[in-house]
C-alpha positions, 0 to 999 in steps of 0.5 A: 623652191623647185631645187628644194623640191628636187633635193626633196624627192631625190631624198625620198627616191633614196630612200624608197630604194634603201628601205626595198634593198632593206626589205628584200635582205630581211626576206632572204635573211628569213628564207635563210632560216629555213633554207641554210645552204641556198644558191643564187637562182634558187632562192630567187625562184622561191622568194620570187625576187630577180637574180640581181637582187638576190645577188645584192642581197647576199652580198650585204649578209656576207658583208655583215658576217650573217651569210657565208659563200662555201662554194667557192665559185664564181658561178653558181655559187652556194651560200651558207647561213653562217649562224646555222654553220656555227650551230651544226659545228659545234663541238665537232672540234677534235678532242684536245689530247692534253 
């Protein structure tokens, strides 16, 4: 019975995790919106969440395609809202000649 126990809460622990991992993701995801271009540090100070976390949470939106890093740096990067990107740049495309 205490093994199932532990299995239990080691599911529950897992998942308490998953869904704030989830939650902050949706925050930055949100501040985003409103804030295209943000750097690390930045956007922790604003959402009040640490810099390992927001680290975390920008690295799975860029993963999954909905924020891009344009800096091109390894410190102090900057991070783009890639929705916004696409927006602002189309029809910026060069006239085709043809």
């Amino acid at each position: 019975m205490a093994e199932c126990e532990d299995n239990n809460l080691a599911e529950v622990a897992a998942r308490h995790c998953c869904e704030r991992r989830v939650f902050s993701a949706l925050r930055l995801h949100e501040f985003m919106q409103t804030n295209p271009y943000v750097r690390i540090r930045t956007a922790a100070k604003s959402l009040k969440l640490t810099v390992p976390t927001v680290t975390s949470s920008l690295n799975h939106l860029v993963r999954l395609g909905i924020v891009k890093e344009v800096s091109g740096k390894h410190r102090d990067r900057l991070f783009a809202y890639a929705r916004y990107i696409n927006m602002v740049s189309e029809g910026t495309n060069p006239l085709s000649t043809a």
